[in-house]
TIDREN-775306 format. One record per residue: residue number from 1; x, y negated, z of N, C-alpha, C in turn; residue in three letters. Coordinates in steps of 0.05 Angstrom, whole numbers. Atoms other than C-alpha are relative to their C-alpha. Example, Ala and Ser with C-alpha at 12.3 -4.5 7.8 and 13.67 -1.06 7.14 Angstrom:
<sites>
+-----+--------+--------+--------+--------+--------+--------+--------+--------+--------+------+
: seq :   n_c1 :   n_c2 :   n_c3 :  ca_c1 :  ca_c2 :  ca_c3 :   c_c1 :   c_c2 :   c_c3 : type :
+-----+--------+--------+--------+--------+--------+--------+--------+--------+--------+------+
:   1 :     18 :     24 :      0 :    246 :     90 :    156 :     18 :    -24 :      0 :  Ala :
:   2 :    -16 :     24 :     -1 :    273 :     21 :    143 :    -15 :    -22 :     14 :  Ser :
+-----+--------+--------+--------+--------+--------+--------+--------+--------+--------+------+
</sites>
This chain:
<sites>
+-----+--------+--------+--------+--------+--------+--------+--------+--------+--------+------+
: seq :   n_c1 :   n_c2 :   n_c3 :  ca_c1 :  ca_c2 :  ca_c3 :   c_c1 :   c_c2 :   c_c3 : type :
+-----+--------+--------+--------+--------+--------+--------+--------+--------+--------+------+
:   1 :     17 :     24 :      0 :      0 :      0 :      0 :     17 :    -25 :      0 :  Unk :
:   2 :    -19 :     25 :      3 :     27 :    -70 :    -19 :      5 :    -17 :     33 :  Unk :
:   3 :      0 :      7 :    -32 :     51 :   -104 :     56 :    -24 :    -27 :     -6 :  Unk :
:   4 :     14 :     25 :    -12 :      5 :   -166 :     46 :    -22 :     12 :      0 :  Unk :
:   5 :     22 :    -15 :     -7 :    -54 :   -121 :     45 :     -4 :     17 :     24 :  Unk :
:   6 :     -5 :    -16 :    -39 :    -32 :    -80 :    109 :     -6 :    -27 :     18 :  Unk :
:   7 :     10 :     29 :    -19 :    -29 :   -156 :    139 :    -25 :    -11 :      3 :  Unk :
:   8 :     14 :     13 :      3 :    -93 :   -173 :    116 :    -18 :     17 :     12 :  Unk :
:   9 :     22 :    -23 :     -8 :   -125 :   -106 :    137 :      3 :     -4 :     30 :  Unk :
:  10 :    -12 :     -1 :    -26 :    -84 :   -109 :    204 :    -19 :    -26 :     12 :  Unk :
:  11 :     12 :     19 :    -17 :   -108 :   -181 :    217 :    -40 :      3 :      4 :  Unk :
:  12 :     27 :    -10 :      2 :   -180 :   -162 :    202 :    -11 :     11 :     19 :  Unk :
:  13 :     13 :    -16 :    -24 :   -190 :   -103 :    253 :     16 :    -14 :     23 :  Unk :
:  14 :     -6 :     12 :    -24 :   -153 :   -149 :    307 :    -22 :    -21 :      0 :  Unk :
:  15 :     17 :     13 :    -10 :   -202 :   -199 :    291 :    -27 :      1 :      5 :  Unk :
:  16 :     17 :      2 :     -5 :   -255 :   -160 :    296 :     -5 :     15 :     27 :  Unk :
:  17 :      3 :     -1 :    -41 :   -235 :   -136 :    374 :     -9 :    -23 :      2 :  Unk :
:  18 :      4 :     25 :    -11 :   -233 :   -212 :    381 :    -30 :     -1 :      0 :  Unk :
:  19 :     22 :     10 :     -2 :   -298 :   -215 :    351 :    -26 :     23 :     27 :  Unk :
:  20 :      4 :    -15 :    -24 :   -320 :   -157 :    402 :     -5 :    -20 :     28 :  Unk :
:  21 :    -11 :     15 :    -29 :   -294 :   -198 :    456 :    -23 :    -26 :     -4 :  Unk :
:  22 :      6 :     15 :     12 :   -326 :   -258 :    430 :    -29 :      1 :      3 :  Unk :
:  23 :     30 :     -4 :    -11 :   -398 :   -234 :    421 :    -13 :      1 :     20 :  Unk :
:  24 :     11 :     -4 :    -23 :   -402 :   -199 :    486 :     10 :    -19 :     23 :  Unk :
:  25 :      2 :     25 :    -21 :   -379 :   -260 :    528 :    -14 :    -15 :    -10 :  Unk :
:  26 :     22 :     24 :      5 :   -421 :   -297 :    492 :    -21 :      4 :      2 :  Unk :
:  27 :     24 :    -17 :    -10 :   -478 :   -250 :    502 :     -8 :      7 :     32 :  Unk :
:  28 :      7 :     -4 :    -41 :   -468 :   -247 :    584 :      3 :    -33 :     -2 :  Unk :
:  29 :      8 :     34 :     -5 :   -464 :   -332 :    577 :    -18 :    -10 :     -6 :  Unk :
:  30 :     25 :      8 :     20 :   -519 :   -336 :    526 :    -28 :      9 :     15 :  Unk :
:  31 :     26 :    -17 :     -7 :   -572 :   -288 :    550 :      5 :     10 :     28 :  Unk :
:  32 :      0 :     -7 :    -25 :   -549 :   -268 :    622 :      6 :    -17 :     17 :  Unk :
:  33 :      4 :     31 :    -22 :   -530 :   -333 :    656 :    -15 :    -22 :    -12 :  Unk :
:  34 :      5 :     26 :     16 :   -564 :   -379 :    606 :      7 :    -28 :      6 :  Unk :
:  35 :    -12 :     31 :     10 :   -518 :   -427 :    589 :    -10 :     -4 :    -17 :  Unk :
:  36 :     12 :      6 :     26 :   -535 :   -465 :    532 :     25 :      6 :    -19 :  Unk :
:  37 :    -16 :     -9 :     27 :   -505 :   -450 :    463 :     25 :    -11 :      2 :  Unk :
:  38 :    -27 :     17 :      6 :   -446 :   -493 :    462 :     19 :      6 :     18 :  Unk :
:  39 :    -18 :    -12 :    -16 :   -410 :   -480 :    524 :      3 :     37 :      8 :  Unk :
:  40 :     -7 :    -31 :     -1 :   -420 :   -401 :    520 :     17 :      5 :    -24 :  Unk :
:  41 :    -27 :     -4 :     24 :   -386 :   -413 :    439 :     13 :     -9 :     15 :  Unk :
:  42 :    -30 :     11 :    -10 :   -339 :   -448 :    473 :     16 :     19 :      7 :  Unk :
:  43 :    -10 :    -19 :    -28 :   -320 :   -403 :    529 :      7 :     21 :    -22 :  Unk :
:  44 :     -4 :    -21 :      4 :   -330 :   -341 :    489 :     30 :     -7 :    -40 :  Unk :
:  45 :    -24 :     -1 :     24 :   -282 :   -368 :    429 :     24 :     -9 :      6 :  Unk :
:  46 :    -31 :      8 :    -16 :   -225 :   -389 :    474 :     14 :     29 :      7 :  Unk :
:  47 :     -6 :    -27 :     -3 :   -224 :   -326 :    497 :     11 :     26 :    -20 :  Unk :
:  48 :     -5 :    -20 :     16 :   -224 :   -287 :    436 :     30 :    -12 :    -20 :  Unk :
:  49 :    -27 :     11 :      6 :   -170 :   -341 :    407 :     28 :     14 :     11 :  Unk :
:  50 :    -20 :     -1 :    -12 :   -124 :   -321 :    463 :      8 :     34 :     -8 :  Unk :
:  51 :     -7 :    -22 :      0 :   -133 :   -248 :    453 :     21 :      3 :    -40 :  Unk :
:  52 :     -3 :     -2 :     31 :   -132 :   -256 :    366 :     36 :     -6 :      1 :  Unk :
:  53 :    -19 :     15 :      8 :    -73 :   -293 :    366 :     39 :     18 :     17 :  Unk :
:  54 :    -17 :    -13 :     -8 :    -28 :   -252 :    421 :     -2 :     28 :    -18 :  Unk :
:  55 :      1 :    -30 :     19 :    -42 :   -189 :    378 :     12 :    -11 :    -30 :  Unk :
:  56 :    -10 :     15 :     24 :    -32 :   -221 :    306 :     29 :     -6 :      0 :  Unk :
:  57 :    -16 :      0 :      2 :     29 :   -243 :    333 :     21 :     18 :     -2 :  Unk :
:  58 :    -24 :    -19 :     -3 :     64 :   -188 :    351 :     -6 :     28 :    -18 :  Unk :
:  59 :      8 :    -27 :      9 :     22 :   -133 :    311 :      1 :     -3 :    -31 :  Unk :
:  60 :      3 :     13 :     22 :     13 :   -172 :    244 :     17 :    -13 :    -11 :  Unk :
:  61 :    -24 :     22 :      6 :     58 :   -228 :    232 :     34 :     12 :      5 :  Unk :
:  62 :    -43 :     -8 :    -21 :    121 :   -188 :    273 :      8 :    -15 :     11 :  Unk :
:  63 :     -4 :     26 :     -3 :    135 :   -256 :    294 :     19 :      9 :     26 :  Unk :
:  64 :    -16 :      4 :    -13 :    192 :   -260 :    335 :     13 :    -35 :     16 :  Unk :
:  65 :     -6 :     33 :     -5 :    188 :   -344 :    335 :     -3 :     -1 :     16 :  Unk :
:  66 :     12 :     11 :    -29 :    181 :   -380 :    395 :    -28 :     -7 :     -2 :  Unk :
:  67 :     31 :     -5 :    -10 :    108 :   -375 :    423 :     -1 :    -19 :      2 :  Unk :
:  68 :     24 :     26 :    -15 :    101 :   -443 :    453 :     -7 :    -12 :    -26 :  Unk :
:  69 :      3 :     15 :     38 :    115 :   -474 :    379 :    -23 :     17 :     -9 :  Unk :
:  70 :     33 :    -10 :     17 :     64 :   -420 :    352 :    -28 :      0 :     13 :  Unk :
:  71 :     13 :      0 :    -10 :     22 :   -427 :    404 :    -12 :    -30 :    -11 :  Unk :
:  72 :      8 :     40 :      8 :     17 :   -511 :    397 :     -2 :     -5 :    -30 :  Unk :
:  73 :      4 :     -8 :     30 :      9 :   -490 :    321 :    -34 :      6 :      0 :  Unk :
:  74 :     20 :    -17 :    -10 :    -50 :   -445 :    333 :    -14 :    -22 :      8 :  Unk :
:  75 :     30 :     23 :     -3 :    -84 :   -503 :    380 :      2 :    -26 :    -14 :  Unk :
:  76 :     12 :     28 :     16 :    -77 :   -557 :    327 :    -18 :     10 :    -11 :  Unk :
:  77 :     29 :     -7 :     13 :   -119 :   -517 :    285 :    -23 :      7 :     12 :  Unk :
:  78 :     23 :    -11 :    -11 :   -167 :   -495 :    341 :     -6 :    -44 :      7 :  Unk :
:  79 :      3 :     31 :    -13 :   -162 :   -582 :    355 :    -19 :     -3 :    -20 :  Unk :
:  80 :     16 :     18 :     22 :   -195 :   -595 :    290 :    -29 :     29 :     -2 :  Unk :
:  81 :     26 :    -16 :      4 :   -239 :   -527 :    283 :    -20 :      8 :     22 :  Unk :
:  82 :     12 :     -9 :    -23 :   -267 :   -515 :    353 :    -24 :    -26 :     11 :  Unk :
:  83 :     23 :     18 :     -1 :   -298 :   -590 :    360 :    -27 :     -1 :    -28 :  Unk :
:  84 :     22 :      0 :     26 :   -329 :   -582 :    286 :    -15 :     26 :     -1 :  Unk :
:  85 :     27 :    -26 :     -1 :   -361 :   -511 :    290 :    -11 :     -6 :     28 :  Unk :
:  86 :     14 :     -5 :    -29 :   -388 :   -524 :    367 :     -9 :    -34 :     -9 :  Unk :
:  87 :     17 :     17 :      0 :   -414 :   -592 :    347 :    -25 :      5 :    -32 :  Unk :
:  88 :     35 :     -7 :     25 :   -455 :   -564 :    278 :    -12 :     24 :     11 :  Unk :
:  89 :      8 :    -27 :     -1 :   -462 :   -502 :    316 :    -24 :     -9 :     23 :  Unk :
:  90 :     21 :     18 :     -9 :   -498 :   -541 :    368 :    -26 :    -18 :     -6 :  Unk :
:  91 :     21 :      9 :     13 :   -540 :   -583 :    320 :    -13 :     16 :    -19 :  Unk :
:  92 :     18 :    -25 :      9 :   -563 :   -521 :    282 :    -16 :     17 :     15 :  Unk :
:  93 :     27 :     -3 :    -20 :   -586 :   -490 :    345 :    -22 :    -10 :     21 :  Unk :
:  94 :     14 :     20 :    -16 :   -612 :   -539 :    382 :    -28 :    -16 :    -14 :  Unk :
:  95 :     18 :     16 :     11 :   -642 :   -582 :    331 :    -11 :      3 :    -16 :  Unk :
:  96 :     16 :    -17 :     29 :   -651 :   -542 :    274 :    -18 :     30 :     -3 :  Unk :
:  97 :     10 :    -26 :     -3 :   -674 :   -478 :    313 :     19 :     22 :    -18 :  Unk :
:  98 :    -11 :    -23 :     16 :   -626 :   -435 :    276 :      5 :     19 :     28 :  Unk :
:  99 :     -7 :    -18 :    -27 :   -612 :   -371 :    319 :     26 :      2 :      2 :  Unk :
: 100 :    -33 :     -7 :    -18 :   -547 :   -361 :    368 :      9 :      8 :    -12 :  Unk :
: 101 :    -12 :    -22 :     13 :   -530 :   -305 :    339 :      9 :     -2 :    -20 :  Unk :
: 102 :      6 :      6 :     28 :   -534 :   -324 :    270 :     32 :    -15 :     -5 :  Unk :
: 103 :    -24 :     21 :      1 :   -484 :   -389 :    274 :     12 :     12 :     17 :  Unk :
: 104 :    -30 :    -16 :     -5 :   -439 :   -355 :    316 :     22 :     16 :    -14 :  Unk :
: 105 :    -24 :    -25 :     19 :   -420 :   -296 :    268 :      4 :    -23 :    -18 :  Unk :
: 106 :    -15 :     24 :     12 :   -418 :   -357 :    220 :     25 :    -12 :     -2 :  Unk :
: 107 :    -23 :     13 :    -19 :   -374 :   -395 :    260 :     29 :     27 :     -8 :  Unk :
: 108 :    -24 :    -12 :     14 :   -327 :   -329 :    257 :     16 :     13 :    -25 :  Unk :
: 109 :    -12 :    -11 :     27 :   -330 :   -310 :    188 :     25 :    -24 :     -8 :  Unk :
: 110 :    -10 :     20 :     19 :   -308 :   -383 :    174 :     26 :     -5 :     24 :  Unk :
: 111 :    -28 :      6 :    -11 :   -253 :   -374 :    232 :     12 :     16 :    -18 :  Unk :
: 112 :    -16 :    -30 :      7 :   -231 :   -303 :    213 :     12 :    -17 :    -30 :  Unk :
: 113 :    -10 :      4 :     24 :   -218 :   -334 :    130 :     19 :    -26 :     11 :  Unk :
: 114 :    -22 :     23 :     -2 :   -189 :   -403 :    151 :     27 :      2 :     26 :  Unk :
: 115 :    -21 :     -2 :    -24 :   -150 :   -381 :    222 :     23 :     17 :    -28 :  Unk :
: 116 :    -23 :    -10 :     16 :   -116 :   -331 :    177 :     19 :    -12 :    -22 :  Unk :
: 117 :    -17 :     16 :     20 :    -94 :   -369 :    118 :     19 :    -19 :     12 :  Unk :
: 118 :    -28 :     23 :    -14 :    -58 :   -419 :    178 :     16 :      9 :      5 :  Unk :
: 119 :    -18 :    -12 :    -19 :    -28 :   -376 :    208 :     23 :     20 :    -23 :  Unk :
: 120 :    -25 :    -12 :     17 :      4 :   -339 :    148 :     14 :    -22 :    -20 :  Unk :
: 121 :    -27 :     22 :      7 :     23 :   -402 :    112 :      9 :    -21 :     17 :  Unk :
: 122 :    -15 :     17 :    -16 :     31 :   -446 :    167 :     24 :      9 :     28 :  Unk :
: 123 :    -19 :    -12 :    -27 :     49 :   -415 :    238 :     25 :     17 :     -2 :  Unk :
: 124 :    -20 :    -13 :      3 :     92 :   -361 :    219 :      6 :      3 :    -28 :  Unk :
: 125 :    -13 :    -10 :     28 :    108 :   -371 :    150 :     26 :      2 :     -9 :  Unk :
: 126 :    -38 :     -7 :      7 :    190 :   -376 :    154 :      5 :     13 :     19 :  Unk :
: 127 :    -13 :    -23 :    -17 :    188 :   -320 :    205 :    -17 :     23 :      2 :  Unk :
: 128 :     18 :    -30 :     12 :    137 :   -268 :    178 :     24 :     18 :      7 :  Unk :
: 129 :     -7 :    -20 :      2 :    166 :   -198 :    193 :     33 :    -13 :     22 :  Unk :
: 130 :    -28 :      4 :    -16 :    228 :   -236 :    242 :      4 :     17 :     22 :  Unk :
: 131 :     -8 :    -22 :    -13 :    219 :   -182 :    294 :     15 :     22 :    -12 :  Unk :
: 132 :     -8 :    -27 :     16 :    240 :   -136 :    246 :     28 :     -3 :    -10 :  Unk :
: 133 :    -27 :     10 :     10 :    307 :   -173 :    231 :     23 :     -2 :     15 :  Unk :
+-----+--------+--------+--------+--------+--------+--------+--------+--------+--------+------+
</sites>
C-alpha cells in the first residue's frame, strides 16, 4: 500500500476513537447533565483534540518534533476552528432547531478533513516519519 494512504487510513481510525470519545462525552453533557449545546461541543471536542492529536502524533505522523511547537500548532488551528463551529453550531441549534446530533458529526467531518490536511502540511510537514530517523 502506498505510505500516504496508510497515513490517511491510520489518521481516520484514530479519529474516529476521538470521535468515540467525543460523542459519548457529549452524550453524558448533552442528555445526562443537560448542558446546553455549546458548552457540552466544547468540552467534548477538547477532549477528543487532546486524545486525536497525542495518537496522530506518535502513531501517524512518527513525529519526533518537539510537542510544545506542535502542540501551539494544533491550538492555532483549534483558535480559528473551535470559536467558528461552536458559534454556527450554536445558532443552528438553538435558533434554527437543527438537531445536536446532526451538527456535531458535521462539526467532525469538517474537523476530521481540515485538522488533517494541517497537520500533514503544516504541523509536521518537515518532520513526517522523524521518529523513524
Amino acid at each position: 500500500m502506498n505510505k500516504e494512504l496508510i497515513k490517511t487510513i491510520k489518521f481516520t481510525l484514530f479519529s474516529i476513537s476521538a470521535g468515540i470519545i467525543q460523542l459519548g462525552s457529549f452524550a453524558i453533557l448533552n442528555d445526562v447533565l443537560k448542558f446546553k449545546w455549546w458548552p457540552s461541543y466544547l468540552i467534548s471536542l477538547i477532549l477528543s483534540v487532546l486524545w486525536n492529536f497525542t495518537l496522530n502524533r506518535n502513531f501517524t505522523f512518527k513525529s519526533a518534533s518537539n510537542v510544545p511547537i506542535a502542540m501551539a500548532k494544533v491550538f492555532g488551528y483549534n483558535c480559528i476552528f473551535t470559536p467558528l463551529s461552536t458559534l454556527l453550531g450554536n445558532y443552528l441549534t438553538s435558533s434554527l432547531h437543527w438537531n445536536d446530533y446532526l451538527v456535531t458529526i458535521i462539526n467532525m467531518l469538517i474537523n476530521l478533513v481540515t485538522e488533517y490536511l494541517y497537520q500533514k502540511y503544516y504541523v509536521f510537514k518537515d518532520v513526517l516519519d522523524s521518529e523513524n530517523k
